[in-house]
C-alpha positions as CSV (number, residue, x, y, z in Angstrom):
1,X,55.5,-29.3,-22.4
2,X,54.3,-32.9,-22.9
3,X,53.0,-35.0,-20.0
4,X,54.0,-38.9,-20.2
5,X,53.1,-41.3,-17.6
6,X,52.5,-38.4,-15.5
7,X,55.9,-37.0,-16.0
8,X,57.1,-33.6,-18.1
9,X,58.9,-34.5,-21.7
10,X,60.6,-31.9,-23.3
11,X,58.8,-32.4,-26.8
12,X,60.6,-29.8,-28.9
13,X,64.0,-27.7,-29.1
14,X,64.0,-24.5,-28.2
15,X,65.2,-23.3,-31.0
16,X,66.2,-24.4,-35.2
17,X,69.5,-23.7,-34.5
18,X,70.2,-26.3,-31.3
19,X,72.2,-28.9,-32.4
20,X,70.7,-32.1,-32.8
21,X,73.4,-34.4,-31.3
22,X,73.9,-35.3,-27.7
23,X,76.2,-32.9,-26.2
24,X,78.6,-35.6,-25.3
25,X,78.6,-36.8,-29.2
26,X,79.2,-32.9,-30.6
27,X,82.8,-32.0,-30.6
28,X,83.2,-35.3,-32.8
29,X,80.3,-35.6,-34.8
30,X,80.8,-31.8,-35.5
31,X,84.5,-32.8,-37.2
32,X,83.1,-35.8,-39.2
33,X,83.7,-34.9,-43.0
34,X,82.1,-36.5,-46.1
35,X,84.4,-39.3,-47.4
36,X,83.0,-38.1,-50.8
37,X,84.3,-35.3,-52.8
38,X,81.3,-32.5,-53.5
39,X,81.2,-33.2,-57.6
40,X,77.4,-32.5,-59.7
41,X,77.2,-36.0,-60.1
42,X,76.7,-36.3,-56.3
43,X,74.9,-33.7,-56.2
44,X,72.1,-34.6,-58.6
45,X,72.4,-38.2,-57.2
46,X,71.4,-36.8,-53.6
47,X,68.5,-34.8,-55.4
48,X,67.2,-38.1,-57.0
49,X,67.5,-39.7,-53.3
50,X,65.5,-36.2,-51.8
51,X,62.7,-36.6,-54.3
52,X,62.9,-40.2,-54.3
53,X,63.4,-43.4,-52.0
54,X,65.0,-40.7,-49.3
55,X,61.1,-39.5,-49.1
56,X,63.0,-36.0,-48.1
57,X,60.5,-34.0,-50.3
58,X,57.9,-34.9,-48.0
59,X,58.8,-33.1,-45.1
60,X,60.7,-30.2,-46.4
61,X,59.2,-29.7,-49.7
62,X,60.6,-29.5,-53.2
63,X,62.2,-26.2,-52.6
64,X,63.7,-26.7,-49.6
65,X,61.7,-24.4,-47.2
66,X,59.4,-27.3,-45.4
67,X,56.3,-28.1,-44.9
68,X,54.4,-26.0,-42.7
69,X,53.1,-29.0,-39.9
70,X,51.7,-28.5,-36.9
71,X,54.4,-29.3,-34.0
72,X,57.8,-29.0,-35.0
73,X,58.3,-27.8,-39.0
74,X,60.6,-29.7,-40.6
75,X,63.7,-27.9,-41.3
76,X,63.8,-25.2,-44.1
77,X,67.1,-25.7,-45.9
78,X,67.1,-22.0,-47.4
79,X,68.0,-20.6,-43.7
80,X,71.9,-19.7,-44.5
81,X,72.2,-18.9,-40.5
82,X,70.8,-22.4,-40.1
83,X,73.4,-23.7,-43.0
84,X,76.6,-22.1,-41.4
85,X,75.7,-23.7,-38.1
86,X,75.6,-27.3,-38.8
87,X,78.7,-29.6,-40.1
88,X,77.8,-32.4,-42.5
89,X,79.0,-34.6,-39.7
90,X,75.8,-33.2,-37.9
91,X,72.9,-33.7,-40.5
92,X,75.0,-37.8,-41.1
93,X,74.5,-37.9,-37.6
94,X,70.7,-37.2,-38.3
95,X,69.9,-39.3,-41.1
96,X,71.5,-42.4,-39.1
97,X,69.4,-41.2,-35.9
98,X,66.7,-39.1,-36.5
99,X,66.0,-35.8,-35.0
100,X,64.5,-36.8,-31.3
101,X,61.5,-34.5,-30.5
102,X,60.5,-33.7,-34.5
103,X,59.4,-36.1,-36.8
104,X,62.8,-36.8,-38.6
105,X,63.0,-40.3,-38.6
106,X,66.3,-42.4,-39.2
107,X,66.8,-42.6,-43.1
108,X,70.5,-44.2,-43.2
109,X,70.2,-47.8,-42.8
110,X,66.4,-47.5,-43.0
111,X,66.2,-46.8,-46.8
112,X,69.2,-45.4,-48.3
113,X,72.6,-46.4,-47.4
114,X,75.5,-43.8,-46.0
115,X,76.7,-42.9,-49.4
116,X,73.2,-42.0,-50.3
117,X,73.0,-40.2,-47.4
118,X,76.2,-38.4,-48.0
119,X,74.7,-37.2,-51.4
120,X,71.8,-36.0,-50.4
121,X,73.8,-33.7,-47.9
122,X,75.8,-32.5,-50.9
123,X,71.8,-32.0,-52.2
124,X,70.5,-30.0,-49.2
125,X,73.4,-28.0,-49.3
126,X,72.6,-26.2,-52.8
127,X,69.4,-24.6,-50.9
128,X,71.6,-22.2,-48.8
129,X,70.4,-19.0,-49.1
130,X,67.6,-19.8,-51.9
């Protein structure tokens, strides 16, 4: 637990596997689909945003797995229990917003644009299981 001005702050979740977005926002984020079909091309594109502008590689690593940090560790990509759990509308919902209490900051709109983004889902997904 994290004092602020006095008061208790929740710094981190309790778990990988808690969803990111507010609970009001899940039940619709969760049914948000990519607009793009999953093709190689988009695929490698979202690899050259993860190793590139994105600055993805960073934080979780060139293999997926992330960087052990103190804190909060980024998220490791290879988890297929983590994989299964969260909808592409989910990790969009992410890049555009960060992930509050980790240091995931906002990427869409803040360095690569929402197709970008999109592609580097399309990226993060070919870790599953790795």
């Amino acid at each position: 637990m994290v004092f602020l001005l006095g008061q208790p702050v929740r710094a981190f979740h309790p778990s990988v596997y808690t969803p990111r977005v507010p609970p009001d926002q899940l039940e619709e984020i969760q049914e948000i689909e990519s607009p793009f079909e999953t093709t190689p091309e988009r695929i490698e594109a979202g690899r050259q945003v993860f190793f590139g502008k994105g600055l993805c590689v960073t934080c979780h690593s060139k293999n997926g797995k992330g960087v052990r940090m103190p804190g909060h560790a980024p998220r490791n990509f290879t988890d297929a229990q983590w994989q299964d759990a969260r909808t592409d509308g989910e990790l969009m919902w992410i890049l555009k917003n960060g992930s509050p209490g980790t240091g995931m900051p906002k990427r869409v709109g803040q360095g690569i644009t929402e197709e970008e983004g999109w592609n580097v889902i399309q990226f993060i997904r070919t870790f599953r299981g790795q």
